[in-house]
C-alpha positions in Angstrom: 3.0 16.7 -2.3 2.8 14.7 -5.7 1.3 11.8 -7.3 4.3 9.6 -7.3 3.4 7.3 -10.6 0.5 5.9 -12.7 -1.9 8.1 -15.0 -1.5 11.2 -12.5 2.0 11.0 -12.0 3.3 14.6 -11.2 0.1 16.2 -10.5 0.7 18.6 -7.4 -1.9 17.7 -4.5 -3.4 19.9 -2.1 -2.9 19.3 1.6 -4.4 20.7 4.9 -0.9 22.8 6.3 -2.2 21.6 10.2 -4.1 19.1 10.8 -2.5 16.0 9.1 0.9 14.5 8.9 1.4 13.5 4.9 2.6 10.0 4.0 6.0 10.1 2.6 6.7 9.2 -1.1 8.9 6.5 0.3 6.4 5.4 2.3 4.0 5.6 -0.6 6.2 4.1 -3.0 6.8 1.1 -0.9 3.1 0.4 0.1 1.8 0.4 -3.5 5.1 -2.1 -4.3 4.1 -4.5 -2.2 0.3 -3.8 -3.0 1.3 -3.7 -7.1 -0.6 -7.3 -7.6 -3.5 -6.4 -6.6 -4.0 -2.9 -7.7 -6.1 -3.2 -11.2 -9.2 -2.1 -12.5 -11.8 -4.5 -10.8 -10.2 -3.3 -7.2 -12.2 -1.8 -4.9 -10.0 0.0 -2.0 -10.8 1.8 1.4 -9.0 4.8 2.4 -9.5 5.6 6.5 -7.8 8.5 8.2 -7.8 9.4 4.6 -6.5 13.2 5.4 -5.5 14.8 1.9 -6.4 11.7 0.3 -2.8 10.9 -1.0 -3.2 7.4 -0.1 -6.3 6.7 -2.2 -5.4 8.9 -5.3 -1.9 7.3 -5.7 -4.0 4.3 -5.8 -6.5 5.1 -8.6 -3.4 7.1 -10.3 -2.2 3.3 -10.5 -5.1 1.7 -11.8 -7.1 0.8 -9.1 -11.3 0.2 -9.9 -12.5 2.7 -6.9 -11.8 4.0 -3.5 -14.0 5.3 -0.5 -12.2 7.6 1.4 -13.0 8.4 5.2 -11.9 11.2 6.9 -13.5 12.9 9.8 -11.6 16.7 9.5 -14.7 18.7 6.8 -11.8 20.8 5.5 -10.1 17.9 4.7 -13.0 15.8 3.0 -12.8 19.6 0.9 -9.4 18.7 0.5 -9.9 15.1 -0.7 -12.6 16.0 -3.0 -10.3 19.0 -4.7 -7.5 16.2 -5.3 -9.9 14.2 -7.1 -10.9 17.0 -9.7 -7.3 17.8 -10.0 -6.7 14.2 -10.6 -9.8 13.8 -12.5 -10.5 10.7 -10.5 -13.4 12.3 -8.7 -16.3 9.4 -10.5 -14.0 6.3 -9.1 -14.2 7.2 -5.6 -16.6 8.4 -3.3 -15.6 10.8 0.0 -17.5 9.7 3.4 -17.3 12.5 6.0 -17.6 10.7 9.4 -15.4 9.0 11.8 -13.5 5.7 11.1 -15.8 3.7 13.6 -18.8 5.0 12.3 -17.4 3.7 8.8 -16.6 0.5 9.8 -20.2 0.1 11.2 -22.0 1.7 8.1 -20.0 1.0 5.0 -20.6 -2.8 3.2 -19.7 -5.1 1.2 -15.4 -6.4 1.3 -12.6 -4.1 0.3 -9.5 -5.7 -1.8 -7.1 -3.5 0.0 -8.0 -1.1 3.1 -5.3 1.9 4.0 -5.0 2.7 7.6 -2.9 5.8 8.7 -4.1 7.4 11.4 -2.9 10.0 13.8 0.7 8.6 15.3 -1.0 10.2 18.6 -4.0 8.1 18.5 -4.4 5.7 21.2 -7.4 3.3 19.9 -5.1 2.0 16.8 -5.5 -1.2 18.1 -9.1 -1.3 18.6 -9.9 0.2 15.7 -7.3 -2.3 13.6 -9.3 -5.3 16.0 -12.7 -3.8 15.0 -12.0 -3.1 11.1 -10.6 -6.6 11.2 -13.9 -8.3 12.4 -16.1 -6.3 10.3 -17.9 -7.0 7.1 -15.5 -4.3 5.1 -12.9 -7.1 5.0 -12.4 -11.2 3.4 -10.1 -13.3 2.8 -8.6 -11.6 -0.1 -8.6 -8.5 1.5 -5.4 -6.5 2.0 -4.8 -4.3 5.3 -1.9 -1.8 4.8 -1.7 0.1 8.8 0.8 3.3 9.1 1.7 4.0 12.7 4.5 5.3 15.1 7.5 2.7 15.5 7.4 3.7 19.3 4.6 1.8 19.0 3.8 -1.8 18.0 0.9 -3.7 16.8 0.2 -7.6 17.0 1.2 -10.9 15.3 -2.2 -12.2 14.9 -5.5 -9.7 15.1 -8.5 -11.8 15.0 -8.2 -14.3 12.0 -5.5 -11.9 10.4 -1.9 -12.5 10.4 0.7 -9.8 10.2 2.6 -10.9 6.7 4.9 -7.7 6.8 6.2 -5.2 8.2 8.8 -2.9 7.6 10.1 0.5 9.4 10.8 3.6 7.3 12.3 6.5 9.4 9.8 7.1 12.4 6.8 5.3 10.3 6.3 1.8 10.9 4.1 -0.3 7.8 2.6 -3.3 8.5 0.1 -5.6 5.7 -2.2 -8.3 7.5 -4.0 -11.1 5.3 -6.2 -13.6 6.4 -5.1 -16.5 7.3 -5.1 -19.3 4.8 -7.8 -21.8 6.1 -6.6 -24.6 4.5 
């Protein structure tokens, strides 16, 4: 696995071989597409299920201000923290080893753009989604980019979120929710 573009295009990334299922460079090509406006260096970006931490060093490799990244797997929090020495983004981002729920209880303040890909096997992605989506981690400029099975499906409207797009690539489904405009 590779940093697909920005300042660490190339660089090779380390990956747990078992316990994580990598995000595609399609996949990862078309989330930071859509995501390209709002990726600069005042954004501040939320990584969960963060496994190898592909996700969230793509992002910084693209400009992005900072990223937490969340992962519950202590081999892989190793993993994560490797990638950013190898990357040499290790002073933009911070690595939080705990569980998603306990994140979305402990972290603060609002995240321009959270990343959600958690295990395709995992049955509380809707609770989780519904939880994140009522926390303090997100706002009305905030960005929520969710990876999941397309045997499964997720809802129009979570909360005061609406689905803006969604889009299947292969067996991995990628849906965005915004807030909805209030006026």
């Amino acid at each position: 696995m590779r940093v697909i573009a920005g300042s660490a295009k190339g660089r090779r990334l380390k990956s747990p071989r078992e316990s994580t299922r990598p995000t595609t460079e399609l996949v990862r090509g078309a989330i930071f597409s859509i995501l390209q406006p709002v990726v600069n260096s005042q954004s501040r970006m939320l990584d969960l299920y963060a496994g190898s931490g592909a996700l969230g060093v793509e992002a910084l490799s693209r400009g992005a201000g900072w990223v937490d990244f969340v992962e519950h797997d202590p081999r892989c929090c190793a993993i994560i923290k490797e990638n950013l020495e190898i990357t040499g983004f290790a002073s933009q981002a911070k690595v939080y080893c705990f569980s998603v729920i306990k994140a979305i209880s402990m972290l603060s303040g609002e995240y321009d753009v959270v990343l959600l890909d958690p295990p395709y096997s995992d049955p509380s992605l809707i609770s989780t989604l519904t939880n994140l989506l009522g926390s303090q981690l997100v706002g009305a400029a905030s960005n929520v980019v969710v990876q999941y099975s397309t045997h499964q499906s997720l809802p129009q409207d979570i909360k005061q979120f609406h689905l803006v797009k969604s889009r299947n690539y292969g067996d991995t489904g990628l849906s965005i929710y915004r807030q909805e405009d209030t006026n």
